[in-house]
N, C-alpha and C positions, 0 to 999 in steps of 0.2 A: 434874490436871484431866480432870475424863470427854470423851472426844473422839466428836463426833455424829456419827450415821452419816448417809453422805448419801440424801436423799429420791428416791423413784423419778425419775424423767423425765417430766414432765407434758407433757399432751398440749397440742401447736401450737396448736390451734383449741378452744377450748371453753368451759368454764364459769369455767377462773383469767381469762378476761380479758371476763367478763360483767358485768353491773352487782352481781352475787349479793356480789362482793370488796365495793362501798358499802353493803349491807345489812350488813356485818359491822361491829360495834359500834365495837373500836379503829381500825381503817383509817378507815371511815366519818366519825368526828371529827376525826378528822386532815385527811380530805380536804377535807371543808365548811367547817374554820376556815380550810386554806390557798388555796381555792379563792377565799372571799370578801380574806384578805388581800393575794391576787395581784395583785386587782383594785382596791385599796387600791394598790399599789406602780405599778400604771400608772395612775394618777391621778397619782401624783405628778410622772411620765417626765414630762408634759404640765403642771400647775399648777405647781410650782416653780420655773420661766424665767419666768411672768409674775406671780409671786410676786417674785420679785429685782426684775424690772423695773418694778413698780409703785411700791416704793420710790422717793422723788424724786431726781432723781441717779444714777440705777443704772443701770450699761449692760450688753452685752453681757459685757465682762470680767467684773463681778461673776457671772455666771451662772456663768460657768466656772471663777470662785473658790468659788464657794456647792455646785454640782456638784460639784467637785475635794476640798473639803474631806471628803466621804462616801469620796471612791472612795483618798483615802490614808488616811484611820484606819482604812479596812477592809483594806489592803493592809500595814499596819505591825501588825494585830491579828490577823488570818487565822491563825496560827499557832498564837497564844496563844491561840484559841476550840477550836481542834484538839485541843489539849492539854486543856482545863476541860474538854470533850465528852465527853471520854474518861474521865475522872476523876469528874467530877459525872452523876448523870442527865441524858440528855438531855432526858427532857421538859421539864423544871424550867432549864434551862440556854435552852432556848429558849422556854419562858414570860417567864423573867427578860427576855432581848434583843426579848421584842412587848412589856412593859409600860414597858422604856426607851423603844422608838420610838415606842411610842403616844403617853407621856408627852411626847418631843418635839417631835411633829407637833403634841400639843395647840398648847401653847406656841408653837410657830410660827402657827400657825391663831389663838389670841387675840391675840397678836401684829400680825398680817396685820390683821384684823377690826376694831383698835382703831386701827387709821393709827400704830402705835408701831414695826413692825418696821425694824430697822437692818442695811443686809451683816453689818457681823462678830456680830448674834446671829444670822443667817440660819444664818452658813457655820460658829458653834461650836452649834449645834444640828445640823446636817447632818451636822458631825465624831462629833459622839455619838451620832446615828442610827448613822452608818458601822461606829464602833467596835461596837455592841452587834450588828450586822447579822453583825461576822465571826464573831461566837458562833453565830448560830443557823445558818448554812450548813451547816458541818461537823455540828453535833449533827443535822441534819437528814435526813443520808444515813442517819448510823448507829441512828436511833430506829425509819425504817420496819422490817426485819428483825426488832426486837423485839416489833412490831405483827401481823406477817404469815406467814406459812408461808413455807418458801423456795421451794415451787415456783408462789409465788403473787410473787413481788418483781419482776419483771418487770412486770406486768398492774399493781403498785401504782405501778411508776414511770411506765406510761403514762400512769393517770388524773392523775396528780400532772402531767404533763406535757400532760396534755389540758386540764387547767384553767388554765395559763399560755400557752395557746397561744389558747384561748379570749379569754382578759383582754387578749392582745397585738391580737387583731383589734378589741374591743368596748369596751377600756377605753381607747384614749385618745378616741374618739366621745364617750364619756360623761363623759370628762374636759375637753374644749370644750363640754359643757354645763352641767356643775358651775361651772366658771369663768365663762361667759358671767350664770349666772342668781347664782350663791351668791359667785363672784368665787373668787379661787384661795385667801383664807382660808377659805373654805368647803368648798375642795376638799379641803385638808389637814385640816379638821376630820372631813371622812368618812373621810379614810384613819384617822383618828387611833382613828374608831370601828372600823372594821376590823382593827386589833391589837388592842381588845376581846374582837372576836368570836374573834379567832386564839388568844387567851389563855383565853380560856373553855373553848372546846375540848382546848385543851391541860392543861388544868389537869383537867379531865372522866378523861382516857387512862387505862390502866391498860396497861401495856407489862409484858412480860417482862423481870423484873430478867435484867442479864446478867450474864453469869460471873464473878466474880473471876479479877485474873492477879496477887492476891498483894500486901503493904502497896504502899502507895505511895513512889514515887523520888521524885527532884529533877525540879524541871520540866526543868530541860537534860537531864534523864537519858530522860525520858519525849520530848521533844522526838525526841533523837535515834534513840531506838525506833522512833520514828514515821518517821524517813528510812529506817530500817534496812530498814522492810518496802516503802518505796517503790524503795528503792535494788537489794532481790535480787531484783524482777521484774521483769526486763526489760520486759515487755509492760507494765506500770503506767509507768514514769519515761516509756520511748519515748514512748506515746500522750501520756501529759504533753505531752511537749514536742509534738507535733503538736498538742497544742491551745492551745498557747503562741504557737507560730509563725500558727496560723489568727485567736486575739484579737491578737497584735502589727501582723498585715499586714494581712491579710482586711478584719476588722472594721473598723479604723482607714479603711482606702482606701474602703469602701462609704460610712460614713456623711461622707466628706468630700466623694467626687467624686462619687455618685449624686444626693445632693440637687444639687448643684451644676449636672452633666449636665443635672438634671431644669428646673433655673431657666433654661441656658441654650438648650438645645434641644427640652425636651420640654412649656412653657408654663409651668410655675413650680411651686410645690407641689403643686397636685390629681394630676399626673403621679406625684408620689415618695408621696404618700397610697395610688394604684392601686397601685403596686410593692410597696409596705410590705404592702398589705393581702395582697399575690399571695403573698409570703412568709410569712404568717401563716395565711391559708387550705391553702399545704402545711403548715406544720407542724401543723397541727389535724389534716389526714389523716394524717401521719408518727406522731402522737400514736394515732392511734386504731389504726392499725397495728402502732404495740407491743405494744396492746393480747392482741392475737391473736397474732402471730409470731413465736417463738425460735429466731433464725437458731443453725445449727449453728456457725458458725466468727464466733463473736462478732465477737472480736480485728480480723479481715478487714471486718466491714461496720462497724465503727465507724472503720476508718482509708478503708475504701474510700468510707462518708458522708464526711467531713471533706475528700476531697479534690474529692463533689460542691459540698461547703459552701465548697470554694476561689474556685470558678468564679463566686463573684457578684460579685465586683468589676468582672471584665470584663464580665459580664453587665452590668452599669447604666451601662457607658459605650459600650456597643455601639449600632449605629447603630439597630439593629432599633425597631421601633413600640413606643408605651408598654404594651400590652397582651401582647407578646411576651414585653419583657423581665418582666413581669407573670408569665406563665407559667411562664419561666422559674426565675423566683425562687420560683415555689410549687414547683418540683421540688425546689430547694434544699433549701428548707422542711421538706418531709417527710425528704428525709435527714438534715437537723440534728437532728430531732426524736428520729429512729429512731438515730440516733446515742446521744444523752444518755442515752436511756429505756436504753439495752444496756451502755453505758459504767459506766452507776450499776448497774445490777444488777449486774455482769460484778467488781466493787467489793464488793459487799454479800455476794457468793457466796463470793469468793476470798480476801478480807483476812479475818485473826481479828477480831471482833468487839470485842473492847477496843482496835482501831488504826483502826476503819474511820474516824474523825471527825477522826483526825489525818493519814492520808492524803489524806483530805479536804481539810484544811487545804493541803496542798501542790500539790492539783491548783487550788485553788482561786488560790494564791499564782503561779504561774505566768502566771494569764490577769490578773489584778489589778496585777500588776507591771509588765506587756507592753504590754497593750492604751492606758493611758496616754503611755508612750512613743511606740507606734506613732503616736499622733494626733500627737506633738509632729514625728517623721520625716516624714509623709505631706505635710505641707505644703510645703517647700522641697522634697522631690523632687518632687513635681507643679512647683512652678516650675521644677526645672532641667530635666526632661525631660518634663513634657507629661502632660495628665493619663491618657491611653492609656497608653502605656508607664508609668507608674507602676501604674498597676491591672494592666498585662501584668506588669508584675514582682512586684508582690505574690502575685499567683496562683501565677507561673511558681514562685516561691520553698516557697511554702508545700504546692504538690504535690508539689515535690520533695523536701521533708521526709516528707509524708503515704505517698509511693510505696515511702522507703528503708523508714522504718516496717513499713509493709505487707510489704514483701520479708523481714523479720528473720523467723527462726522461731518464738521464740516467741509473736510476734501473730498471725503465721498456721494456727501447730496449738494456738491456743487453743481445747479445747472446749467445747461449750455448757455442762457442764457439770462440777464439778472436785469431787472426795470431800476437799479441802485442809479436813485439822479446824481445828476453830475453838481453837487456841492461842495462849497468851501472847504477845505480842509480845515482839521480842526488845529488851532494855538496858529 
């Protein structure tokens, strides 16, 4: 296999992280189909609870049956998309998973619209959005580098990152008025148009075929390939697991005790609205600032964000004003942002290109695993010790992962950038 030489060192500040990267043909479609289907998927975060709940007879539980059904086909599938990723084109791998979920959102949406919809076609339509979802995650990382120059992958993770961070502040707004005016079958029918447009675009690409690494194995064979390259970089499994431990604790404790805080001391929802919004306005700045800046010791500011990204749990149960912990949460914000945006490049740089979607697959499987669980522990330790000290622990815990991390060598003389040719994976 011819082995690439690596590209000079682009400059921090300039033209890789201008709008000139969306004037370019394949980036550009890529960006606009995933930019409008983002905001398709937070429509849904919002219309799907009163989509379950509109149903006659539907409570709370069903929500969390209908939710839950997505987040295990995509946690028992993640693997096996990692693997087709890497084997199949990715464009085509993730056309296929937007014409599934389009296909099922319809169906839910005529469903909805006709007063027919039932729980279990709600929660085996959600299980087959789920499954088709873990297909396109992994092919996802690995299609932009086929799309982009390398010393532009950065600049394209931020825009990619800017436009979900966008969708996080604006779309569930627009998604209480889809549901209010069209009703939540109405809301899943735009989503449904939204994997249209994702699929359009996608189908448009003309990507760089990538390298051959040779016939094809077994999928267990390819499977374990795929751990091989996860398992001999220390700096890939470690931060793995830092972001295993930040979805298992972190997230879990936020979205249980901060709404909660917010109902019982901070006036009820509009409170946890201004929080949510404060964490989304950083990460819009975090976004635009990947845009422009490639830190020299990657490794370091993706564990050193993640143990900013620790501190929100406590943040939302802290006594401070709601505008405070507001600010607060937008610092967050931006280092989660600036986190991902470096993590995924740092990914797309360093793994050989025929593994990057199955590495994928793993980092993916880690927080998909976890963050479930974590909801299921958060609850009885807030009853046995209170909801402060549970959020003090979740923190205390997951920075002490983020810190040892941090401390290991090879996260911290990771450099900005690595001449690692793009080779076969290994098995």
């Amino acid at each position: 296999m011819t082995q690439t030489q690596p590209e000079a060192d682009p400059q921090p500040v300039g033209a890789v992280g201008s709008t000139a990267l969306l004037r370019e043909r394949e980036f550009g479609l890529l960006f606009a189909g995933q930019a409008v289907s983002t905001l398709g998927d937070r429509l849904v975060m919002v219309a799907m609870p009163f989509a379950v709940l509109s149903i006659p007879g539907a409570g709370l539980g069903d929500v969390g049956l209908v939710l839950g059904a997505s987040a295990l086909t995509m946690a028992l599938f993640v693997l096996v998309g990692g693997v087709w990723a890497d084997r199949l084109p990715r464009q085509y791998t993730m056309l296929a998973s937007d014409i599934v979920r389009g296909l099922t959102q319809a169906l839910a949406a005529i469903l909805l619209l006709t007063h027919r919809a039932t729980v279990p076609e709600l929660m085996a339509l959600h299980a087959v959005y789920g499954a088709a979802e873990a297909f396109f995650r992994p092919a996802a990382l690995g299609l932009v580098p086929q799309l982009v120059r390398r010393d532009q992958l950065q600049a394209a993770n931020g825009w990619l990152s800017l436009s979900m961070n966008v969708a996080l502040v604006g779309g569930p707004a627009l998604a209480g008025v889809l549901v209010a005016v069209a009703g939540p079958g109405g809301a899943l029918a735009v989503d449904a148009g939204t994997f249209a447009v994702s699929a359009i675009a996608l189908a448009l690409l003309r990507p760089r075929p990538m390298e051959s690494d040779g016939p094809r194995t077994s999928f267990l064979s390819e499977l374990t390939g795929g751990w091989r390259e996860v398992r001999s970089r220390t700096w890939v499994w470690s931060l793995i697991l830092t972001f295993s431990a930040y979805h298992a604790l972190v997230l879990p404790a936020l979205f249980i005790l901060g709404p909660a805080v917010a109902q019982s001391d901070r006036g009820g929802a509009a409170a946890w609205g201004i929080i949510s919004a404060g964490f989304g306005i950083g990460a819009v700045a975090g976004s635009l600032l990947a845009l422009r800046w490639k830190p020299s010791r990657p490794g370091l500011v993706v564990a050193g964000a993640l143990c900013m990204g620790a501190t929100q749990s406590v943040i939302v149960v802290s006594p401070l004003p709601t505008l405070g912990v507001a600010a607060l949460e937008a610092v967050t914000g931006l280092g989660v942002a600036v986190c991902f945006a470096v993590w995924e490049t740092a990914l797309q740089e360093r793994i050989p290109e025929q593994a990057q979607s199955r590495v994928s697959s793993f980092d993916y499987l880690g927080s998909l695993t976890l963050m479930p669980l974590g909801f299921l522990i958060i609850g009885p330790l807030t009853h046995a010790l209170g909801t402060t000290t549970t959020a003090v622990v979740a923190t205390a815990l997951t920075l002490l992962v983020a810190a040892l991390v941090a401390a290991g060598r090879d996260v911290r003389a990771l450099p900005a950038h690595h001449p690692e040719p793009a080779r076969a994976p290994a098995g």
